[in-house]
N, C-alpha and C positions, 0 to 999 in steps of 0.2 A: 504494500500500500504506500501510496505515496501524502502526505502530512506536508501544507502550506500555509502557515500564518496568513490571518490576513492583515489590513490596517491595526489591529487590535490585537497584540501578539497570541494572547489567551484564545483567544476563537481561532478554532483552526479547519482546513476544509483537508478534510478523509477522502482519496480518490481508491478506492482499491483497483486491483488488476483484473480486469474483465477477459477472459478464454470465450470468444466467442467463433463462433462457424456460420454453416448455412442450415444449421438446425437449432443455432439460438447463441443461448449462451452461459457461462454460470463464472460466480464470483463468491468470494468468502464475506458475507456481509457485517462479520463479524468477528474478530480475532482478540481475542483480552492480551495478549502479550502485542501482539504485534498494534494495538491501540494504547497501550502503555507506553510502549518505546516511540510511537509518532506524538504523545503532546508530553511525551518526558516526565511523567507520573503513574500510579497506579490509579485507578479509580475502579468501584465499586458499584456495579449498576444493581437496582433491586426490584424495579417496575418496567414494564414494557407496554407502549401504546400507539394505537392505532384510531386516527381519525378519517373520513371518508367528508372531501366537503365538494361545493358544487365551483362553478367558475364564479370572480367577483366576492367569496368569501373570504375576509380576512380574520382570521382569530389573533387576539395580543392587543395589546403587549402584557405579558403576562409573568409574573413572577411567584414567589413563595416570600414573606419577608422574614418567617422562622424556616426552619427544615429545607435551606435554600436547595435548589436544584440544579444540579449541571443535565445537560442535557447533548445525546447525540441522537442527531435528526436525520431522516432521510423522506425521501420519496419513489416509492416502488410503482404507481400510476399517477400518469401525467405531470405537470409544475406546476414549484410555487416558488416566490420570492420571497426568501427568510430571513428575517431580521436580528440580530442578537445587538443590544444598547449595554453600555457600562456602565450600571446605577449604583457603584462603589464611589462613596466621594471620597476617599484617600487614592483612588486611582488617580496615573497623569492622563488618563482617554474616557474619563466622568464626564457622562452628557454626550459622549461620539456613540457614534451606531454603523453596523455594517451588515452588507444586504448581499446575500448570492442565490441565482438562479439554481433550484436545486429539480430535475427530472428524471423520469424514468430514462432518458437518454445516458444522460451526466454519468449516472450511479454516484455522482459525491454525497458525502454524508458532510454534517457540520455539528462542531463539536463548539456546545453554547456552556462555560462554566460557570458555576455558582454565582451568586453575583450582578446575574445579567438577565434583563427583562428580553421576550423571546416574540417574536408573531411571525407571521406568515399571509402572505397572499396568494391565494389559487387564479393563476392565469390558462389553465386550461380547462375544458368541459366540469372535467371533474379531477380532483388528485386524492390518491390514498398516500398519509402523511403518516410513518413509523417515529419513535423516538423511544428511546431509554435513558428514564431519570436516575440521579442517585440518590435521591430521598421520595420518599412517598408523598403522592398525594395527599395533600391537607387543604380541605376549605374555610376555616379556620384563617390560615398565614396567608393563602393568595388573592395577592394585589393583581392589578392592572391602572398602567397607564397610555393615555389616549392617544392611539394609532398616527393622529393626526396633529399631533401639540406642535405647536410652532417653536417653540425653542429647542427639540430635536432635528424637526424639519427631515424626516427622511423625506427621500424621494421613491415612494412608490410607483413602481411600472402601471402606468395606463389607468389610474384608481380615477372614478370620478367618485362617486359616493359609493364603498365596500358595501356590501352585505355583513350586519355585525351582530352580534347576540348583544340583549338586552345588559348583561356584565359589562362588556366591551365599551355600548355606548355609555353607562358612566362613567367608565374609568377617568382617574384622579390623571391634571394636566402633572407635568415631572415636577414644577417649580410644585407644589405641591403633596404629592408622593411620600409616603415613608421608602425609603431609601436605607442603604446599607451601608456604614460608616466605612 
């Protein structure tokens, strides 16, 4: 597998090695050593998840602000544009965000740590989105802030108004936010 930081050295994009032919093709979608030694730690996953959304669905920005969650993401049908934000204000990339096309093409995974609020946009029909946290879900700790706040300012592909779950549209703007020291 090949492991590329991106702007935000912590978030890193997982390319594995695809064998493919004229009958398909297969890839190891998951290695625990070989996912250790590409972001240079161990980590410990305990959940696994699968969402199913349509085109124009955006879920996020979303966090835990107890039982924080790292997170690796992929996409097995169709894309979506994934976002991971660094809502650590002792970080030097606090309030930066960074976004990668992730498809059933690509095969990249994206590896979101602890720390960092997460969402994603479906720009195809439909996309089946996998991820494995390192801490469980709790509704309880998890925040969300708004996909759309002006003082993060992503730039989402092609958004006029997302499709968003009731949670989503209130989510707290970031000047606002509990936040992670």
């Amino acid at each position: 597998m090949r492991a590329t930081p991106t702007a935000i050295p912590e978030v890193i994009v997982i390319e594995p090695k695809v064998f493919g032919d004229s009958r398909g093709f297969f890839y190891e979608s998951f290695n625990q050593q070989g996912f250790d030694e590409a972001i240079g730690k161990h980590v410990d996953f305990v959940q696994d998840n699968h969402s199913r959304s349509s085109k124009g669905v955006l879920r996020g920005l979303h966090y835990q602000i107890q039982q924080p969650q790292g997170k690796l993401v992929r996409v097995v049908s169709g894309a979506v544009f994934d976002v991971a934000v660094d809502i650590r204000k002792s970080s030097p990339t606090f309030g930066k965000w960074v976004g990668v096309e992730l498809n059933e093409e690509n095969h990249k995974q994206l590896w979101v740590p602890p720390g960092f609020a997460h969402g994603f946009l479906v720009l195809s029909e439909t996309a089946d989105f996998l991820y494995k946290t390192t801490d469980y879900y709790s509704l309880t700790a998890e925040r969300a802030i708004l996909w759309c706040d002006r003082q993060l300012s992503i730039l989402w592909p092609g958004v006029g108004v997302p499709t968003l779950s009731s949670k989503d549209e209130l989510a707290s703007e970031f000047a606002n936010a509990e936040l992670f020291s």
